[in-house]
C-alpha positions in Angstrom: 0.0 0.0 0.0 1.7 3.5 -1.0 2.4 6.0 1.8 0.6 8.8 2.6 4.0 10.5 2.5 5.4 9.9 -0.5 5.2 8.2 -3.4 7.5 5.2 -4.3 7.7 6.0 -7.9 9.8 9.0 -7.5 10.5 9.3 -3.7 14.2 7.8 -4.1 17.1 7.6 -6.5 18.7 4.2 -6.5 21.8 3.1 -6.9 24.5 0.1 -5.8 27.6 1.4 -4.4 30.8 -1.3 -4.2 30.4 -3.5 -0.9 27.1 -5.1 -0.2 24.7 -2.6 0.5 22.0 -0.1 -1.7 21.9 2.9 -1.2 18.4 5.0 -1.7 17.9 8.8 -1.5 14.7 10.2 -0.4 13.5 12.6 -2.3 9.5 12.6 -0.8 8.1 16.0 -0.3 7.2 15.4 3.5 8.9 13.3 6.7 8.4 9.6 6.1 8.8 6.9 8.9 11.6 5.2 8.1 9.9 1.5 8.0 7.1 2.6 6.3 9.4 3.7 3.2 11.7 0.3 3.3 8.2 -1.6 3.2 7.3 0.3 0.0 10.9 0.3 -1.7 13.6 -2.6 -0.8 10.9 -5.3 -1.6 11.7 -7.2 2.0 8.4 -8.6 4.0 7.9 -6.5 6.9 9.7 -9.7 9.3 12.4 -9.1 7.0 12.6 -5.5 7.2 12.6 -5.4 10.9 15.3 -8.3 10.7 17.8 -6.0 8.7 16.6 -2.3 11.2 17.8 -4.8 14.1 20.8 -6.4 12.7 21.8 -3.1 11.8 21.9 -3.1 8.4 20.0 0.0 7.5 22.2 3.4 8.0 21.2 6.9 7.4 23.6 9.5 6.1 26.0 7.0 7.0 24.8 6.5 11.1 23.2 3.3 11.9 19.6 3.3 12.6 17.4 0.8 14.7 14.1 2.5 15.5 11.5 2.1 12.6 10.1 4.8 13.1 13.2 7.0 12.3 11.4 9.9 10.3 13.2 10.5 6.8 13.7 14.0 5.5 14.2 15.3 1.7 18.2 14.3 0.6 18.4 11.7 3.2 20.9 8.9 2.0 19.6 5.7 3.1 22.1 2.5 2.6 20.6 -1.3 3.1 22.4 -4.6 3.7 20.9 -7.7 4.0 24.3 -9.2 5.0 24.3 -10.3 9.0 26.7 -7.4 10.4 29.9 -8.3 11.0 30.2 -7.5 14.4 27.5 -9.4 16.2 27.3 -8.6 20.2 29.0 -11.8 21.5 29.6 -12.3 25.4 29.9 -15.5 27.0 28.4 -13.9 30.2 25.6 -11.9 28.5 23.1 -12.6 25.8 20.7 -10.2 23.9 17.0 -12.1 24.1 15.3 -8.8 23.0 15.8 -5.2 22.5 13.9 -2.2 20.9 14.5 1.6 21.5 12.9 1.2 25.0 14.1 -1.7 26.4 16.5 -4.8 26.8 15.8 -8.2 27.3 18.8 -10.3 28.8 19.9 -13.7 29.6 22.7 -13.5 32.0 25.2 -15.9 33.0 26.3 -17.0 36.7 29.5 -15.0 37.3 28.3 -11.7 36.4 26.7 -9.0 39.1 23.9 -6.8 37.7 25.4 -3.6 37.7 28.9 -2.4 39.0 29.6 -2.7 43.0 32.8 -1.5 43.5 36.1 -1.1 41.6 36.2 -2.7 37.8 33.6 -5.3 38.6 31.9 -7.2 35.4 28.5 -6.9 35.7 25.4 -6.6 32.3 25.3 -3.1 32.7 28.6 -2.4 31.7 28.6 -4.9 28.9 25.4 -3.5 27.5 26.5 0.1 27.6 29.5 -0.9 25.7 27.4 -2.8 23.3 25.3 0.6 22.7 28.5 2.9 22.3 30.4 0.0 19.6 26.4 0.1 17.5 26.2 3.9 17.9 23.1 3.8 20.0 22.8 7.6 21.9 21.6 5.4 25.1 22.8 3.8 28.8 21.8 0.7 30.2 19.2 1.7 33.6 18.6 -1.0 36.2 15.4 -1.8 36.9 15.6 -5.1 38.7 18.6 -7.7 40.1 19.8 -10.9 40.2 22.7 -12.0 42.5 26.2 -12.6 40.8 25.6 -16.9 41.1 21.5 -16.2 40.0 21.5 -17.1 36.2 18.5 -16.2 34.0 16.0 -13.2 32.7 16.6 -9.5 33.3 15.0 -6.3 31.7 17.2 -3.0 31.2 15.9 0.6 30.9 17.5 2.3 27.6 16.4 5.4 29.0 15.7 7.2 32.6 11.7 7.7 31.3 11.1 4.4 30.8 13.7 3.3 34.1 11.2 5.4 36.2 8.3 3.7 34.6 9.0 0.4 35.5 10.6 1.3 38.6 7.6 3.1 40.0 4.8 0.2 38.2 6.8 -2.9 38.4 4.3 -4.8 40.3 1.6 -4.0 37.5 3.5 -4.1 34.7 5.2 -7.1 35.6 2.6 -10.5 35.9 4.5 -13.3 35.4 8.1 -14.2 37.2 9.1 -17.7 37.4 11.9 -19.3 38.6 13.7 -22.7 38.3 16.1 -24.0 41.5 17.4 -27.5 42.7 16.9 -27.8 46.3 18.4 -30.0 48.5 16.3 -33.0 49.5 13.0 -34.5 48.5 10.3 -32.4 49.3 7.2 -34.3 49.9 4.6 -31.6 48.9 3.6 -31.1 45.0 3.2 -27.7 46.0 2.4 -25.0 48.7 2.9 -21.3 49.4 5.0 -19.8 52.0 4.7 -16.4 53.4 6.4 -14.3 56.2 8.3 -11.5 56.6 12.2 -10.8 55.4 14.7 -8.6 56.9 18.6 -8.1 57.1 20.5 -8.3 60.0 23.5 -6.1 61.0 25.5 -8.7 59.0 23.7 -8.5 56.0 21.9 -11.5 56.2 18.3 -12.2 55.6 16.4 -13.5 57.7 12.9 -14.8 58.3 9.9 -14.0 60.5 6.0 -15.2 61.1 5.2 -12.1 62.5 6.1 -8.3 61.5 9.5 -7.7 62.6 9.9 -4.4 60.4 10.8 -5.8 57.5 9.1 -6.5 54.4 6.4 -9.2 53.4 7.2 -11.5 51.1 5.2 -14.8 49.2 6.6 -17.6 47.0 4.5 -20.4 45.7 6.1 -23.2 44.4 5.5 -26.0 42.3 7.8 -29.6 42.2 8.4 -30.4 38.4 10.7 -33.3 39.8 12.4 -35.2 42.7 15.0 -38.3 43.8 15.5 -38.9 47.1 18.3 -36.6 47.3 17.0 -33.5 45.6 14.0 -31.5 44.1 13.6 -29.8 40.7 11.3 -27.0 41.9 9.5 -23.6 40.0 8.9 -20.7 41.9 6.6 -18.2 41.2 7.2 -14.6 42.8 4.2 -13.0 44.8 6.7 -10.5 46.0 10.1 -9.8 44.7 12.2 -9.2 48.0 16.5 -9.6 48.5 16.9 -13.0 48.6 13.7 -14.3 48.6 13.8 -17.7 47.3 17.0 -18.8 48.7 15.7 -17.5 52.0 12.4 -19.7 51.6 13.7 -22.7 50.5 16.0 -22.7 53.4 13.0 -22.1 55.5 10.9 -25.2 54.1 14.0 -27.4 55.0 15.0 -27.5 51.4 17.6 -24.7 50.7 19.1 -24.2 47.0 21.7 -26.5 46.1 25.0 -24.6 46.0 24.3 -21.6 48.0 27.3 -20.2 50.7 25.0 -17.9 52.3 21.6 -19.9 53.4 22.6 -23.8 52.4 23.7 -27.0 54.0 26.7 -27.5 51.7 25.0 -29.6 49.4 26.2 -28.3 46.3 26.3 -31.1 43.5 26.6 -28.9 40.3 29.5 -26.4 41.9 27.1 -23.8 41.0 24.2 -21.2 42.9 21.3 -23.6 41.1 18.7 -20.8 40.4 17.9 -19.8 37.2 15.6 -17.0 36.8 13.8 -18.8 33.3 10.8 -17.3 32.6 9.3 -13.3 32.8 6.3 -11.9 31.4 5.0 -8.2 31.2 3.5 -5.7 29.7 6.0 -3.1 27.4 6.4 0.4 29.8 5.1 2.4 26.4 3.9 0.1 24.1 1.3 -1.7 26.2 2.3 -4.9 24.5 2.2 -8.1 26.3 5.7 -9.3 26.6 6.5 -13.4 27.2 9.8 -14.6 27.8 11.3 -17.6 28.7 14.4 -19.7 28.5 15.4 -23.5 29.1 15.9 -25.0 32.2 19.5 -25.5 32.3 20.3 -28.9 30.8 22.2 -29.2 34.2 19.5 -28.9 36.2 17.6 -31.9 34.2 20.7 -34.0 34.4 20.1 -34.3 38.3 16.8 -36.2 37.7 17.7 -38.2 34.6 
């Protein structure tokens, strides 16, 4: 269907330059969104199109461009490669799940803190604000949520302080959905159950537990066993509330504490690793509205324990 912008019989000049890209002027009277052009003139599907904006293969005047909706002016130079980039992000601690001009979905490894506590510390917000600068994106990584350095799994990132403070100040509405996979130690006996009380640190830093209101904060975790032996449990936990050390503090208060952890375990640690995996995390976008599913795999470790 032709824009209501321009028309794509004489809104670009084409022509081939010497590598592997095409290279279009615009030429349209009035502003054009940038997707809505490539839809009417490279002759890509529109799951195409959006697969070369966010492999970086579309540049204007020479700066790459990811948002689709990029408004193109008259004399605009607009170059097009549908070869994969070159320089794909890569990090053997951090991968890319989803990202738009909002937002970033990640998958992060165990190893890796959430953002940077103290002196040259590796941690996903670094990484990701080096990925932005080396793909010329005008944006910072913003924290909106943790996991702890030996938590693997799902994480969101702000690309910018509006949309930090949106999720920050609505997380528990916008967020409906946060799962998470652990071994524990032991067999648990029930299929499932919910346990409830309230969490606080101690001088020490530790968390701790209590029945009744001892100043801290309130905090629920159902949980659900996908599998057991008689030595451990595969369990999923689904958040009620999202406190410090939540899970790891519950499962040591049901008897059953995560396999692997220093801080609230019984030494049992069989896969030399903290075994939580944050593996599945649903919500709605901050300014979209959409409804945003994402999950990964349990960790093929975790499965091996109950083969």
């Amino acid at each position: 269907m032709a824009s209501k912008n321009f028309n794509t019989r004489n809104s670009s000049n084409v022509q081939r330059n010497n590598s592997d890209c095409t290279l279009y002027t615009f030429n349209g009277t009035q502003p054009a969104p940038l997707l809505e052009y490539l839809l009417n003139t490279i002759g890509e599907s529109r799951s195409k199109t959006k697969a070369i904006l966010q492999g970086h293969g579309i540049r204007i005047n020479g700066k790459v461009v990811t948002q689709f909706d990029t408004p193109l002016k008259a004399g605009d130079t607009i170059s097009v490669s549908r070869h994969k980039r070159k320089c794909d992000f890569k990090n053997k601690f951090v991968k890319i799940v989803y990202e738009d001009r909002w937002i970033v979905v990640v998958e992060k490894n165990i190893g890796i803190l959430s953002m940077a506590a103290g002196h040259s510390s590796l941690n996903v917000k670094s990484v990701l604000d080096d990925y932005f600068a080396k793909s010329h994106q005008k944006c910072r990584a913003h924290v909106v949520h943790r996991l702890d350095r030996d938590t693997s799994g799902l994480m969101i990132y702000a690309k910018d302080i509006d949309t930090e403070q949106i999720l920050e100040h609505n997380w528990h509405q916008i967020v409906y959905d946060r799962r998470y996979v652990a071994v524990t130690s032991g067999e648990m006996k029930d299929d499932n159950g919910t346990i409830a009380n309230w969490l606080k640190d101690n001088k020490a830093y530790i968390t701790y537990s209590s029945p009744v209101d001892n100043g801290g904060k309130y905090a629920v975790t159902h949980y659900h066993v996908l599998n057991r032996t008689t030595e451990h449990t595969l369990v999923e936990y689904k958040l009620e509330t999202g406190r410090k050390n939540q899970i790891r503090v519950h499962s040591a208060d049901m008897g059953h504490p995560v396999c692997g952890d220093i801080k609230y375990g019984n030494g049992d640690d069989p896969l030399h690793r903290l075994c939580l995996h944050a593996y599945m995390l649903c919500f709605t976008h901050p300014v979209t509205g959409e409804r945003m599913d994402f999950s990964t795999p349990i960790p093929t470790a975790f499965r091996s324990l109950f083969k």
